[in-house]
C-alpha positions as CSV (number, residue, x, y, z in Angstrom):
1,X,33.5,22.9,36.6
2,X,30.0,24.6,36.8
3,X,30.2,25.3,33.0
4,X,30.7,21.6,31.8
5,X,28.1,20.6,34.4
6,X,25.4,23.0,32.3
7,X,26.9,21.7,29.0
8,X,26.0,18.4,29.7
9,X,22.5,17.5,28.4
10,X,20.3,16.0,31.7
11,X,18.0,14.1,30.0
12,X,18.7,11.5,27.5
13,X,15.8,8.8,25.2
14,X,17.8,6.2,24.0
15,X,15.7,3.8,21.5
16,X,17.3,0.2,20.6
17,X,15.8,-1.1,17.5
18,X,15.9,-4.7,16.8
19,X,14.5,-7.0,13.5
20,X,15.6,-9.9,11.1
21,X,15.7,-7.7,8.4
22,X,18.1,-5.1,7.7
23,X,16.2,-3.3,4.9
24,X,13.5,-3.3,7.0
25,X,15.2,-1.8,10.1
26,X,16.7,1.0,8.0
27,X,13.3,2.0,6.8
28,X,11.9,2.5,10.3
29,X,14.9,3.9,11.6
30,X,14.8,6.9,9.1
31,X,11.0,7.0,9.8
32,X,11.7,7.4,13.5
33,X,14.6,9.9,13.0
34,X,12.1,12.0,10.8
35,X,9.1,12.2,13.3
36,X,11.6,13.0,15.8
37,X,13.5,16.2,13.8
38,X,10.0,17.2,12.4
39,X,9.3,17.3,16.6
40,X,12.6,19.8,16.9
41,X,14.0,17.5,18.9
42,X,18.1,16.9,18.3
43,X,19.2,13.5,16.8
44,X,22.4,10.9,17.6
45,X,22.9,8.0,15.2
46,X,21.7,5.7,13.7
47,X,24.4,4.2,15.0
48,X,24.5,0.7,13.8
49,X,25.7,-2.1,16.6
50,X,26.9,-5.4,15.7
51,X,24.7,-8.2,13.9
52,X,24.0,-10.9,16.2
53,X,24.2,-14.1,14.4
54,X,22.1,-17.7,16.1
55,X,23.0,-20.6,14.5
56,X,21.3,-23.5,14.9
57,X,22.3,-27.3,13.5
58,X,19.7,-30.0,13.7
59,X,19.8,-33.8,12.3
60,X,17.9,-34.0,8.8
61,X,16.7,-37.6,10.0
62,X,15.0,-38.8,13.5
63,X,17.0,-41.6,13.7
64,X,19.6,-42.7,11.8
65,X,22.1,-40.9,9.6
66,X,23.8,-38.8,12.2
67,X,26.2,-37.3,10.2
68,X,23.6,-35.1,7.8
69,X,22.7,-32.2,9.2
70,X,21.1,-28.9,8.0
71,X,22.4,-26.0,9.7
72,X,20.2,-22.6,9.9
73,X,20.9,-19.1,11.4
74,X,19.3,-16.1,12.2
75,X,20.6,-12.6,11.8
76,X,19.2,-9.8,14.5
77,X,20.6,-6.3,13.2
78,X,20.0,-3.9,15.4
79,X,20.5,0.4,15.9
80,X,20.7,2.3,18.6
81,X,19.4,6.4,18.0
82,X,19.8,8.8,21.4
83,X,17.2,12.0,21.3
84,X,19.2,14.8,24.0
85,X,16.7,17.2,25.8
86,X,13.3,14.9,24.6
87,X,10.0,16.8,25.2
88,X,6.3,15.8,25.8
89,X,5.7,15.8,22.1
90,X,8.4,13.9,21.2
91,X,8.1,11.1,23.5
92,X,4.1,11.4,22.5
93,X,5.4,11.2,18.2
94,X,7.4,8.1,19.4
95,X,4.6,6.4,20.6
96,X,1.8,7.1,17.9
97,X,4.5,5.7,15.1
98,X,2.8,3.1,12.8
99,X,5.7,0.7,12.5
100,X,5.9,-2.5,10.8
101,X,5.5,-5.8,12.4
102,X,9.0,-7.1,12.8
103,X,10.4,-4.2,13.8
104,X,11.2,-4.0,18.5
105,X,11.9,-0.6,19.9
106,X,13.3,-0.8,23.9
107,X,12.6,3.0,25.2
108,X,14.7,3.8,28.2
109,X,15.0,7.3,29.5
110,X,18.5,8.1,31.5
């Protein structure tokens, strides 16, 4: 029991990254994942979670032909990247990180 106890890693980062554009999340996840290896710091993922689609229908006219309708959506990719054992440094890399506008990172430490 007391060796899969110190096995275990006690301190985990776990970054969510959200945008509306996929090309553009890939870019800053490999930017983050490269800032965080050139830091020594050990890697999980990308790990790519499910798109989450918004669709939204609204009447083309105010008042009177109900029936047409334009219908729009909006795509939220998102990736989830866990750092095990995260130093000073790291966390410190993390938050100096030029990143585009578009691009949401949720930092949670567990």
């Amino acid at each position: 029991m007391a060796k899969k106890e110190a096995e275990l890693p006690h301190e985990k980062l776990r970054l969510k990254v959200k945008s509306y554009d996929a090309k553009l999340i890939d870019n800053s996840v490999h930017q983050i994942v490269e800032a965080i290896k050139r830091q020594g710091g050990e890697v999980i993922g990308p790990i790519p979670l499910p798109t989450e689609f918004k669709k939204y229908t609204v009447n083309r006219s105010t008042f009177v032909h109900k029936k047409s309708r334009d219908q729009f959506e909006i795509r939220v990719h998102k990736r989830l990247i866990d750092v095990l054992n995260p130093q000073q440094k790291i966390i410190e890399s993390l938050t100096d990180l030029n990143l585009p506008a578009g691009v949401d990172v949720e930092i949670k430490m567990g």
